[in-house]
C-alpha positions as CSV (number, residue, x, y, z in Angstrom):
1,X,0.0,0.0,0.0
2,X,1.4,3.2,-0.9
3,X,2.1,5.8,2.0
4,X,-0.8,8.6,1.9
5,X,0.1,12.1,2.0
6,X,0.2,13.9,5.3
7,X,0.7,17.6,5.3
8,X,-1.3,20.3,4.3
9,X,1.0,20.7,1.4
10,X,1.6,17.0,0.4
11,X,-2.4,17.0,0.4
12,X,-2.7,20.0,-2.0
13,X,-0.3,18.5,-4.0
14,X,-1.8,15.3,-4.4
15,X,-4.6,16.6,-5.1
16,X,-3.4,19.1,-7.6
17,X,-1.5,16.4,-9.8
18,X,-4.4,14.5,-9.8
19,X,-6.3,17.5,-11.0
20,X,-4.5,17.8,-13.8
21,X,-4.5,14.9,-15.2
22,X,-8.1,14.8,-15.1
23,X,-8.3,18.3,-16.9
24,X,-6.3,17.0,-19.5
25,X,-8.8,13.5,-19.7
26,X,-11.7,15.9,-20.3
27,X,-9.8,18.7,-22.6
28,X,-7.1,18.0,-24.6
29,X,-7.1,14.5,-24.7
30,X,-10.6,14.1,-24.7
31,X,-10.5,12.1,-27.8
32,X,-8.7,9.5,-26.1
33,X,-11.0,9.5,-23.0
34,X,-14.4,9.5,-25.4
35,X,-12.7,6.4,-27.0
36,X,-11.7,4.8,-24.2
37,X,-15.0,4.6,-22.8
38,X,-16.7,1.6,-24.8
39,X,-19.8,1.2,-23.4
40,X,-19.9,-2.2,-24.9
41,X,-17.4,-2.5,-21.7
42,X,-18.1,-3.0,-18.0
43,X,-18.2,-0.6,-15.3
44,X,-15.7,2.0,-16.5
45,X,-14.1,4.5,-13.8
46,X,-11.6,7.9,-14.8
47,X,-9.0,7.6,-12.5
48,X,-6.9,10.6,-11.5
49,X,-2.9,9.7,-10.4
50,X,-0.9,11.6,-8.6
51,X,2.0,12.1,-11.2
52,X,-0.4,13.7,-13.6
53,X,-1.6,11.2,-15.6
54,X,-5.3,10.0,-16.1
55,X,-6.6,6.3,-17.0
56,X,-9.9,4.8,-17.8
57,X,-10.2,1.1,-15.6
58,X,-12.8,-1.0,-13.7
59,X,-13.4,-0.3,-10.4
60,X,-10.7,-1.7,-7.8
61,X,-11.5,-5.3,-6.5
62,X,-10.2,-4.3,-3.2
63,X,-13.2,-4.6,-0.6
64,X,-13.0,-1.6,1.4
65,X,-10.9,0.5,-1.3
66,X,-8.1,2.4,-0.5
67,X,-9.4,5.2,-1.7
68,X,-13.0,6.7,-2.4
69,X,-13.6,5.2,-5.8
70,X,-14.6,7.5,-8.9
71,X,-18.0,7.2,-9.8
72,X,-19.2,3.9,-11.8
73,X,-20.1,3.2,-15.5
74,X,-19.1,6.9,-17.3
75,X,-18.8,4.7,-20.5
76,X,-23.1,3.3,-20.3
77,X,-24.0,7.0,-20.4
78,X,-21.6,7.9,-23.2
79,X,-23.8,7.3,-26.3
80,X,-27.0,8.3,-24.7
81,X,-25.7,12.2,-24.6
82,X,-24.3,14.8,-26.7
83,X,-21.1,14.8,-26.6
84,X,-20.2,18.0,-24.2
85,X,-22.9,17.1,-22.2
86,X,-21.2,13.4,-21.5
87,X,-17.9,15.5,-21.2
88,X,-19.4,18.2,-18.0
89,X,-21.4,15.3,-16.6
90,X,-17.5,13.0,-16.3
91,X,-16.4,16.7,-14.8
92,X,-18.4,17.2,-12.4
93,X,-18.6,13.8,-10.8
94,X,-14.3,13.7,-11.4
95,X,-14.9,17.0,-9.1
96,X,-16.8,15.3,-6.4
97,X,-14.3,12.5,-6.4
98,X,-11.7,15.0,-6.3
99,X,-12.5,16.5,-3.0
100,X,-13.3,13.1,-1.2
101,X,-9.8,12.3,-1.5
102,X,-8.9,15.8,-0.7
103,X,-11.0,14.9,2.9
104,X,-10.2,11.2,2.7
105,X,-6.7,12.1,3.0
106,X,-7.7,15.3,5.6
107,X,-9.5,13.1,8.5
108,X,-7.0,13.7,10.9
109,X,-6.6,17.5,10.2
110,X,-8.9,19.8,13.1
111,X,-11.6,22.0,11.1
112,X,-9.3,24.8,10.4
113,X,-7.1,22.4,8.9
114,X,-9.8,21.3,6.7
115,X,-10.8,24.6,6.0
116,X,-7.6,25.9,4.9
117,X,-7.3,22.6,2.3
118,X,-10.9,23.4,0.9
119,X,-9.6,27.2,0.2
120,X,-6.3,26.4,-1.7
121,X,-8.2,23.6,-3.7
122,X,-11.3,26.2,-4.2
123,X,-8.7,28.7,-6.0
124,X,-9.0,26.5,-9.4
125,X,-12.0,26.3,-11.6
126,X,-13.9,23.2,-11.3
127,X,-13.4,20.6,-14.0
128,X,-17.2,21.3,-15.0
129,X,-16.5,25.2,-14.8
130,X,-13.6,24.4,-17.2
131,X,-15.9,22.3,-19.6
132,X,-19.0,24.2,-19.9
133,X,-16.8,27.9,-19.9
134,X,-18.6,28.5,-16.5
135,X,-15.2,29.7,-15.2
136,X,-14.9,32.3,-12.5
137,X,-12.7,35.5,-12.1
138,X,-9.3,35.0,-11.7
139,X,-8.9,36.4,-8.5
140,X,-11.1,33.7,-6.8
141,X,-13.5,35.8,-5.3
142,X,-16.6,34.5,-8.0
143,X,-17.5,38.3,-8.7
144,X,-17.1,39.8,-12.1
145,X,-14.3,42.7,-13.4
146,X,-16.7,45.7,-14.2
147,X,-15.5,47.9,-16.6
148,X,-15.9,51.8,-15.1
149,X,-14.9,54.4,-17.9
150,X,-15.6,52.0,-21.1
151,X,-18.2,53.8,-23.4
152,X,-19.8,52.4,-26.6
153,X,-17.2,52.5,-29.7
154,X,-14.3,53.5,-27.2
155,X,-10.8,51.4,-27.4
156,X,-9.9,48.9,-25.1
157,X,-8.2,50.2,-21.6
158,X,-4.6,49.1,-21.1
159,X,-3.9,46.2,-19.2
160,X,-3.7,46.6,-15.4
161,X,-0.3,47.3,-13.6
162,X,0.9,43.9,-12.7
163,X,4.5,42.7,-11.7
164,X,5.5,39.0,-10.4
165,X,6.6,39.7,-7.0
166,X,4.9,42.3,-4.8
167,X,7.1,45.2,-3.9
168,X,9.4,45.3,-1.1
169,X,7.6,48.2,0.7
170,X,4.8,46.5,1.3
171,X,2.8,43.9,4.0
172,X,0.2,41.6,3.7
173,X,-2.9,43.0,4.5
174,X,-4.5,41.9,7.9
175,X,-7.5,42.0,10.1
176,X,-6.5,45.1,12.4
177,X,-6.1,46.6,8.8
178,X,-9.8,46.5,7.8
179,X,-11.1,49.8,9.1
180,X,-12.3,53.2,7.4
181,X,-9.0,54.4,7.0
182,X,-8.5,51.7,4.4
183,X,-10.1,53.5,1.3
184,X,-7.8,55.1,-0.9
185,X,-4.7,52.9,0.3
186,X,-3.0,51.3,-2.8
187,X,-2.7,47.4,-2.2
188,X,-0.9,44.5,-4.9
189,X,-3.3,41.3,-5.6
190,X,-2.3,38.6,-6.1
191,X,-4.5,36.3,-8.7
192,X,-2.8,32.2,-8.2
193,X,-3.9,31.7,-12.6
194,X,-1.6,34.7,-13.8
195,X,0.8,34.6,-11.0
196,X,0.9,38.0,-10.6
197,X,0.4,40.8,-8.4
198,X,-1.9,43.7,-9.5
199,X,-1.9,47.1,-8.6
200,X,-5.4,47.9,-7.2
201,X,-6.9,50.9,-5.2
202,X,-9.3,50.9,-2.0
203,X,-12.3,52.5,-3.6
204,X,-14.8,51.9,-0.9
205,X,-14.9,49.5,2.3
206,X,-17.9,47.7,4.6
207,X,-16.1,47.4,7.5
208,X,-19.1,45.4,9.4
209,X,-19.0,42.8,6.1
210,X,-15.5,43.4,5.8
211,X,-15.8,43.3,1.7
212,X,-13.9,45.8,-0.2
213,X,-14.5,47.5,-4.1
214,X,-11.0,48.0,-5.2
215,X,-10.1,49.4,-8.9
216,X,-7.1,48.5,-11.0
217,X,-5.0,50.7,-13.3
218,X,-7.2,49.5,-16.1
219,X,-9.9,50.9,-14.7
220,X,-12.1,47.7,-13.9
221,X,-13.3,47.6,-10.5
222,X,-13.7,44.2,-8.4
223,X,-15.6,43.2,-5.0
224,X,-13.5,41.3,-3.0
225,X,-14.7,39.3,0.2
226,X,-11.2,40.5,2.8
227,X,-11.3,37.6,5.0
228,X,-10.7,35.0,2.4
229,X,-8.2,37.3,0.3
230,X,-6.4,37.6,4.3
231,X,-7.0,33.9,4.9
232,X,-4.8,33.2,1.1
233,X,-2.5,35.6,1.7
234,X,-3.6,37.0,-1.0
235,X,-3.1,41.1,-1.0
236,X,0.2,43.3,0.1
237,X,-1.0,46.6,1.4
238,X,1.6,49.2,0.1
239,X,3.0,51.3,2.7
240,X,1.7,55.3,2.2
């Protein structure tokens, strides 16, 4: 039996390889998955490994697993459907599997561990999101870029200030930090898809809900939810 990962990190990780391999099942190689999946076949599972790669194979005969097992028969429903509709359906259930090894492999972390794994595996777009084009702003905070000072016929803005480190003179922003005196300070987010940290604004604050509007150089504007861009680590306050 192979060792399970432990840590926070080695969880993530896991997690994250098998991820991938999955996306790639359902995207670029989904030719070979679609094939793969003869229905004339038994029970069919899409496995996700933790080097990366994905596989299509009957259910383990191992009575209890040693793992939460994918979900049964993908290939019956595959001729039944339209095609992309087969392909979100194999996504979302490769999402639920996902996440009950995520917790499988979490039982023994107290809730906060638990809660930390969820956010760091929340920061990617589903498998489904990916399929279906449901995918959500990059920033992780599931609220749209508004354009501010875009008119009909106008040219495009230029692309927001953005560098790959944050600067020196700043600090990650923290609890204490959320108070009226916070709108107008100039603050670095980070989004995890670009890797890179953008140069926003304060433009308004609820301190009771502790959400923030925040502009970029661009132009756009974006409402962020604080405690979970504090909780990722996710904005450097620049120093005035």
């Amino acid at each position: 039996m192979a060792e399970h990962p432990r840590t926070l990190d080695e969880i993530f990780d896991d997690c994250s390889k098998r991820r991938e391999g999955l996306m790639r099942a359902i995207t670029k190689e989904s030719d070979k998955l679609y094939n793969a999946c003869d229905p004339e076949k038994e029970n069919l599972c899409l496995y996700g490994h933790p080097d990366g790669s994905w596989e299509v194979g009957l259910p383990a005969e191992e009575v209890p697993p040693e793992l939460p097992e994918p979900v049964l028969g993908i290939n019956f429903a595959r001729d039944g459907m339209h095609r992309k509709d087969w392909l979100a359906l194999v996504a979302v259930h490769s999402d639920c599997w996902l996440l009950s090894v995520a917790f499988f492999y979490g039982a023994k972390m107290d809730r906060h561990g638990r809660e930390k794994l969820f956010r760091m595996l929340n920061q990617y777009p589903t498998l489904y999101e990916t399929v279906t084009g449901h995918v959500p702003n990059k920033s992780g905070t599931g609220k749209k870029r508004k354009q501010t000072n875009a008119t009909a016929g106008a040219p495009e803005p230029p692309p927001a200030q953005a560098a790959d480190t944050p600067l020196a003179s700043g600090r990650l922003l923290r609890v204490s930090d959320i108070t009226p005196q916070l709108v107008g300070r100039q603050a670095e987010l980070y989004w995890p898809d670009d890797n890179l940290w953008y140069l926003v604004e304060i433009a308004r604050l609820d301190v009771k809900e502790r959400n923030a509007t925040i502009q970029y150089t661009s132009g756009e504007i974006e409402d962020l939810d604080l405690m979970e861009i504090i909780d990722n680590g996710h904005m450097s306050l620049l120093n005035q």
